[in-house]
C-alpha positions in Angstrom: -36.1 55.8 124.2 -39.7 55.5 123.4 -39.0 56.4 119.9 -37.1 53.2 118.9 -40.5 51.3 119.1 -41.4 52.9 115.5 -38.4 51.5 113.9 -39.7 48.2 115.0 -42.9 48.3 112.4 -41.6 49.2 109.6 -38.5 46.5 109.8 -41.2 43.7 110.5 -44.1 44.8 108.5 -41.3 44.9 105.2 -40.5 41.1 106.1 -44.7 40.4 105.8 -44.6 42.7 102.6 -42.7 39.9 100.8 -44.4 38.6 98.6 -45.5 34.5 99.7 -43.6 31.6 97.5 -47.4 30.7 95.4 -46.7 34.4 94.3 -43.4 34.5 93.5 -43.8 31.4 91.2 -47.2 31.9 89.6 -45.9 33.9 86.7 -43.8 30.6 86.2 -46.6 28.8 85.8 -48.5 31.1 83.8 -45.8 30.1 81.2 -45.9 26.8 81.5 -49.0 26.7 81.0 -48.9 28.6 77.7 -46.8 25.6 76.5 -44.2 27.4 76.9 -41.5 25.7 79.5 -38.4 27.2 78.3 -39.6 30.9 78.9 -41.0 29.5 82.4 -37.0 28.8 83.2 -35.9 31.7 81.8 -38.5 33.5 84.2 -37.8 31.1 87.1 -34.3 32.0 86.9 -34.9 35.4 87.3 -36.6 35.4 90.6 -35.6 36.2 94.0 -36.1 32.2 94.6 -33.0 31.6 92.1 -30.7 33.7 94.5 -32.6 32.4 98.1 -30.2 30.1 99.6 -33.3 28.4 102.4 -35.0 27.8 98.9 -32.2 25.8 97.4 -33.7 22.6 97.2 -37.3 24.1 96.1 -35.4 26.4 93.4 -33.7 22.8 91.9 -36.8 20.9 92.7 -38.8 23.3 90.2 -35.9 24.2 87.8 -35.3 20.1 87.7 -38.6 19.9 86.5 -38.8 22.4 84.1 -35.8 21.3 82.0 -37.7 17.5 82.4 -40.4 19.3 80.5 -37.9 20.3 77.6 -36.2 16.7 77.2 -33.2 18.1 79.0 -33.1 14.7 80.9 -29.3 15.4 81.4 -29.8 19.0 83.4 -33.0 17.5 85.1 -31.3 14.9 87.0 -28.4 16.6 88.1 -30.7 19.0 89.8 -32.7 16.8 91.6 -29.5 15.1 92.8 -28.2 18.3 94.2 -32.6 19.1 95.5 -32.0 15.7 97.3 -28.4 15.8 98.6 -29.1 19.4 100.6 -32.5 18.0 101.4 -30.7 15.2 103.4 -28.3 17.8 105.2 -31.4 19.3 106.0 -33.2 16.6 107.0 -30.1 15.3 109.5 -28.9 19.2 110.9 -32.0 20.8 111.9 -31.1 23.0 114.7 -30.5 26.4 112.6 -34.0 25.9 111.2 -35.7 25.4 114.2 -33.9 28.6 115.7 -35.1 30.9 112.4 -38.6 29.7 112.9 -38.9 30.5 116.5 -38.0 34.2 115.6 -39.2 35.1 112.5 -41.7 32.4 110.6 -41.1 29.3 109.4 -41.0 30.6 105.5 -37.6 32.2 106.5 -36.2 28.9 107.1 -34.4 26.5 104.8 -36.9 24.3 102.8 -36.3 20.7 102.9 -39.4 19.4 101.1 -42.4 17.6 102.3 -42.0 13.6 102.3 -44.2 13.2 99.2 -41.7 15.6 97.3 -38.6 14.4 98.8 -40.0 10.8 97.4 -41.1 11.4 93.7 -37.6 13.6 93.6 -36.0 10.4 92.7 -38.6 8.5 91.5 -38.8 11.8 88.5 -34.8 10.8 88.1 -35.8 7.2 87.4 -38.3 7.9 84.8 -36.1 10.3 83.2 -33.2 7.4 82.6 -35.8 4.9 82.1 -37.3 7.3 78.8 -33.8 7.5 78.0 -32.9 3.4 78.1 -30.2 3.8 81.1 -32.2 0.9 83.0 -29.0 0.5 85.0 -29.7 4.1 86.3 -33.3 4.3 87.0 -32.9 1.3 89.0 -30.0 3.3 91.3 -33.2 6.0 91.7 -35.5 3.4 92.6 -33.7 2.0 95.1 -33.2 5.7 96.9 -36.9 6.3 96.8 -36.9 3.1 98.9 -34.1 4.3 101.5 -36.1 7.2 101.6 -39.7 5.3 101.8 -38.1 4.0 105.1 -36.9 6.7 106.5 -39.6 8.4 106.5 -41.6 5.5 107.5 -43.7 5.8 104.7 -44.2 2.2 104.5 -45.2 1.4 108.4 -47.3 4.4 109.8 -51.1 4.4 109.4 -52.4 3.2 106.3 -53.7 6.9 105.1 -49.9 8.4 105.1 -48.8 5.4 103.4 -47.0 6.2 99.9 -49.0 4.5 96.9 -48.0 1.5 94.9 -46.8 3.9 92.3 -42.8 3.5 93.1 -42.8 0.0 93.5 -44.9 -0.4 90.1 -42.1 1.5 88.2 -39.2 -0.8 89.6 -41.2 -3.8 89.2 -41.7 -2.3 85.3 -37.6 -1.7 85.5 -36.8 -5.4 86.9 -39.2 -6.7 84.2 -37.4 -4.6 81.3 -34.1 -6.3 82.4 -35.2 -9.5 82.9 -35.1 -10.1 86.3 -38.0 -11.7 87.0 -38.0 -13.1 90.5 -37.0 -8.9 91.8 -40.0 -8.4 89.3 -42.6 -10.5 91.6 -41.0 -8.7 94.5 -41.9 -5.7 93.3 -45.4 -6.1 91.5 -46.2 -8.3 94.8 -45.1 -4.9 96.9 -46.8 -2.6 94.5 -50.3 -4.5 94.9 -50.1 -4.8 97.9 -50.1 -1.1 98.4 -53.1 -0.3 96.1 -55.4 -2.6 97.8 -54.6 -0.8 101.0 -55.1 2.3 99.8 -58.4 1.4 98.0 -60.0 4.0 96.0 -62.4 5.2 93.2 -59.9 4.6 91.0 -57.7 1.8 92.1 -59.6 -0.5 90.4 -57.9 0.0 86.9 -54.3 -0.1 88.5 -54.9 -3.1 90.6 -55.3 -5.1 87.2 -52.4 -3.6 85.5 -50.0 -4.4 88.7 -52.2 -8.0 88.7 -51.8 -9.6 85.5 -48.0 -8.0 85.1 -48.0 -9.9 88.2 -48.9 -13.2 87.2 -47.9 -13.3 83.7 -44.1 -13.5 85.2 -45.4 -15.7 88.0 -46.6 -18.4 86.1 -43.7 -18.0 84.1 -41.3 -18.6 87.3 -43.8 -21.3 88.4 -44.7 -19.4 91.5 -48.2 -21.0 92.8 -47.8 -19.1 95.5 -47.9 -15.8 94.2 -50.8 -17.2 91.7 -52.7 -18.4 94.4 -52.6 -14.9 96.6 -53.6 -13.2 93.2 -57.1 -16.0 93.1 -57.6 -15.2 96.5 -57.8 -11.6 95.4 -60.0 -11.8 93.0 -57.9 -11.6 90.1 -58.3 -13.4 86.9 -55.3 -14.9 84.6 -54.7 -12.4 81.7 -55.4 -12.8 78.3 -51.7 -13.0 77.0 -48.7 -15.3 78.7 -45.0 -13.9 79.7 -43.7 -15.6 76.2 -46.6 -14.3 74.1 -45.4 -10.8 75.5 -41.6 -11.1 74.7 -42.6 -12.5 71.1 -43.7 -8.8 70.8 -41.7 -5.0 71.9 -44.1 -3.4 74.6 -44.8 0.4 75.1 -44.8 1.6 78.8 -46.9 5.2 78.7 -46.3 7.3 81.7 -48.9 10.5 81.7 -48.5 13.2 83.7 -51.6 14.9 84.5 -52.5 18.3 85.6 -51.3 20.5 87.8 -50.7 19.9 91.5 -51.9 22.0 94.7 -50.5 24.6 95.8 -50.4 25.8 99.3 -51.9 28.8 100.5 -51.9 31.0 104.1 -55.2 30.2 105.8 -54.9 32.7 109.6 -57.0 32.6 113.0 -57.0 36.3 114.2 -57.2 34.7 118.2 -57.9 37.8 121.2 -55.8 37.2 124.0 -57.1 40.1 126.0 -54.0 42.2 126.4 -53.1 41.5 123.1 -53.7 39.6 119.4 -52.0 37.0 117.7 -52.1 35.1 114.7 -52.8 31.9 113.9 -51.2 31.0 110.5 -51.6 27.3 108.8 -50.9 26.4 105.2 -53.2 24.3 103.3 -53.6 22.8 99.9 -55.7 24.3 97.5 -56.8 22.4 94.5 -56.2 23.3 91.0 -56.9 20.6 88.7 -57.0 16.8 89.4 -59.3 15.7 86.4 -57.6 12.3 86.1 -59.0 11.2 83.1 -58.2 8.5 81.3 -56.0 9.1 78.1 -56.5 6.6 74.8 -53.7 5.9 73.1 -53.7 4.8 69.1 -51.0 2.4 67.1 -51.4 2.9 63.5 -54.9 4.8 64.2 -56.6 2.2 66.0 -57.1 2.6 69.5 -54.9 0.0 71.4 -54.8 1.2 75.1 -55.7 3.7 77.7 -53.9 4.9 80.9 -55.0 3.8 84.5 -54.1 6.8 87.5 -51.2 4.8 89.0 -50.5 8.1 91.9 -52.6 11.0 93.1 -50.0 13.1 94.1 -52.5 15.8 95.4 -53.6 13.5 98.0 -50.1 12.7 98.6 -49.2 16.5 99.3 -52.6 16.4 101.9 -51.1 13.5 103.8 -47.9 15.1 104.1 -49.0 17.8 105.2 -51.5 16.1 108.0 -48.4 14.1 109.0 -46.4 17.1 110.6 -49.8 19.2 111.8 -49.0 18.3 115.0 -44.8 19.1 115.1 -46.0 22.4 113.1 -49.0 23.2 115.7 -45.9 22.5 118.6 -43.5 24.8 116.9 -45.9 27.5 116.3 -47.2 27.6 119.6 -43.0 27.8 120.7 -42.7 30.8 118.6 -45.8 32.8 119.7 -45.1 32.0 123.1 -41.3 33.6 122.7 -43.1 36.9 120.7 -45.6 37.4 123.3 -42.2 37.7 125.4 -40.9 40.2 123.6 -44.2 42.2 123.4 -44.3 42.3 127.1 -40.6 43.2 127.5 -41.6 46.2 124.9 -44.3 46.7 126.9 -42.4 47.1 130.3 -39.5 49.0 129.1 -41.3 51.1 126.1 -45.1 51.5 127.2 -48.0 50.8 125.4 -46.6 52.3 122.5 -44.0 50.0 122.5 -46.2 46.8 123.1 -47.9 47.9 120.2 -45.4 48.1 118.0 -44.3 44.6 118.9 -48.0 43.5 118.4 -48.1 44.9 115.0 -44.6 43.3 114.2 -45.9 39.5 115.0 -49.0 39.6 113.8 -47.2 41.1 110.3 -44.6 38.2 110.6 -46.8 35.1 111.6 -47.1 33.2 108.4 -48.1 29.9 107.1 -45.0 28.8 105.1 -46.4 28.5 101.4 -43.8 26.9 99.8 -44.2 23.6 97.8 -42.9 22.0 94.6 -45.5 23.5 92.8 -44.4 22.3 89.1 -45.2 18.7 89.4 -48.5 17.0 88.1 -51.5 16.4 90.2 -51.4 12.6 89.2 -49.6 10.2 87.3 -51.4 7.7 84.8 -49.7 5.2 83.5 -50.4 2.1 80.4 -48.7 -0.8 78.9 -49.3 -1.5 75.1 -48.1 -4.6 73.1 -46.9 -3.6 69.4 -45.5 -6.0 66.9 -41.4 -6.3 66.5 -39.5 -5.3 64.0 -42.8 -3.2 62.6 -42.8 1.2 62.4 -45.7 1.6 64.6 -46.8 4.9 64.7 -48.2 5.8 68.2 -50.5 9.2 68.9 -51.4 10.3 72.1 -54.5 13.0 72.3 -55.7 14.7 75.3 -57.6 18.0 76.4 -54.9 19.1 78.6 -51.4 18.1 77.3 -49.0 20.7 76.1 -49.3 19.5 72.7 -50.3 16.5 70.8 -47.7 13.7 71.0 -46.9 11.4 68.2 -43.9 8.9 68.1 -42.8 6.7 64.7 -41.6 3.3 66.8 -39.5 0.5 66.1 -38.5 -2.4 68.5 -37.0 -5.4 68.4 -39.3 -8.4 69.7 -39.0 -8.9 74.0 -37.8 -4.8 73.9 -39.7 -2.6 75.9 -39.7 1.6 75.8 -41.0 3.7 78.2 -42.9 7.1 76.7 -43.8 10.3 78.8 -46.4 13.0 78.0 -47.7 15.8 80.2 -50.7 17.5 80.8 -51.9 20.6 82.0 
């Protein structure tokens, strides 16, 4: 009888040999990084993560992003519908989950996404259609990440875990493009809003951006309200008026910077006396974040730079303090049921047995590392005024973008055009 406690290691200790989900993905990102994002799907879609069915929503979440990379704004979209629909399922049926992470560890358990990556899964969709002129689209997306925004309560809990003005800037950019101006002010009104509560080092740019879009269509709807809330706020009336800007075509730049954090295993070895257990948390670890500004040039002369509109690597942090203490509750579950089963080993096998059973949790406890590791670590965003009916030839230069970016650009007057570009 005794015997059968062997078996028990080497089942156990070839579930811990696995190797963690920032492993299994790095060599994607290796190629992407080489410029290279079609090889990076090719390799993506070769890994045990293609054929995972818990990582569904994290293989489409990363595959969605890849062919977004490649202009395959079709393929992108229809992923990260598919990410988002089994994300939701998730999200409402939780019970099998919960059940896998008592026994095992919560990496063997389907992945729903953090908030912050269940958020920006729509809000990619929307700038996807929005690059490709299907306002009517990017506005459906929009309006998710706002069902979404309350679900989570995104929009009411303290104002650290608060999402950034980002999603509301982008509809309020959308509403503007279409004319609607009165759901513009909603939005720009929202989106301000949200930056000055989440003042930063670098909010300062943003805030003016969101501010004279802002008032620019409120002076143009007559709304002294809105004007006098933006006085009050230190705000100044911008240079050009709503009519001056639709007597020229306007340039939205989205730039995607960097690369986001990934997550990584950080364990507390904790002595119980008659036995050991392990502690495992995940935690972000920084890659790159430079945020720095990128100049853009019409016809060679400089005519704009970007402003960091979203950090999402402080996003990802805040998510991931947001459910500590559900995580800390559910770990504490688990151990509680393995230290159990080490003394039923224990009592029925020997000491023998009860180490076996040691061996096997300690082996099995860890951190889940899994995150949508292709997105950027912020997003920078700038608005340039070019004349109508005029080739304007636009150039985009940075130290980490993929490659350099130029665009030949011809609009009519009151058209606007939204441009993406990502760095690494």
């Amino acid at each position: 009888m005794k015997r059968s406690s062997f078996f028990i290691i080497p089942i156990f200790l070839s579930l811990a040999a696995c190797a963690t989900y920032t492993d299994e993905i790095s060599k994607v990102r290796s190629a992407l990084l080489g410029g290279e994002s079609n090889r990076a799907l090719t390799v993506l879609e070769k890994t045990d993560i293609a054929h995972r069915s818990r990582d569904e929503v994290l293989f489409r979440m990363e595959r969605g992003m890849l062919h977004y990379l490649s202009g395959r704004n079709e393929d992108a979209t229809k992923d990260w519908a598919k990410a988002s629909k089994r994300s939701e399922e998730l999200y409402t049926t939780s019970l099998g989950k919960t059940l896998a992470s008592l026994t095992v560890s919560e990496d063997m358990t389907d992945y729903e996404g953090e908030d912050h990556e269940k958020i920006l899964l729509p809000i990619f969709s929307s700038l996807a259609y929005f690059s490709a002129g299907e306002l009517g689209k990017a506005l459906v997306e929009i309006r998710r990440t706002y069902e979404l925004i309350n679900q989570l309560k995104l929009d009411r809990d303290d104002a650290k875990f608060r999402i950034d003005g980002f999603p509301y800037l982008i509809s309020g950019l959308l509403y503007e493009a279409s004319a609607n101006w009165d759901a513009a002010i909603i939005e720009y009104r929202k989106s301000l809003v949200s930056y000055l509560q989440k003042k930063s080092d670098q909010s300062s740019e943003i805030e003016k951006l969101v501010a004279d879009s802002l008032w620019r269509i409120a002076e143009f709807r007559r709304r002294d309200d809105i004007i006098t809330f933006l006085s009050d706020n230190g705000f100044k009336k911008p240079k050009q008026t709503l009519n001056q800007k639709l007597s020229e075509a306007e340039i939205f730049v989205i730039f995607e910077d960097g690369q986001s954090p990934i997550k990584v295993a950080q364990d507390y070895l904790v002595n119980l006396g008659t036995s050991v257990i392990n502690l495992s948390f995940p935690r972000y670890q920084q890659i790159s974040n430079p945020g720095w500004q990128t100049q853009i040039t019409c016809d060679g002369s400089v005519c704009g730079q970007t402003s960091q509109s979203s950090d999402i690597g402080e996003l990802a942090q805040n998510a991931l303090e947001r459910r500590r203490l559900k995580d800390f509750a559910k770990m504490t579950a688990r151990l509680i049921a393995k230290e159990q089963v080490r003394r039923a080993a224990q009592k029925q096998l020997g000491d023998l047995g009860s180490l076996a059973v040691m061996v096997a949790n300690l082996a099995t406890e860890r951190a889940d590392t899994r995150s949508w590791t292709l997105l950027p670590a912020n997003i920078q965003i700038a608005r340039i005024s070019v004349p109508a009916e005029k080739n304007v030839t636009i150039n985009i230069t940075h130290p980490t973008l993929l490659k350099p970016h130029q665009w030949v650009i011809k609009l009519p007057a009151g058209k606007k055009r939204l441009l993406r570009v990502r760095g690494l």
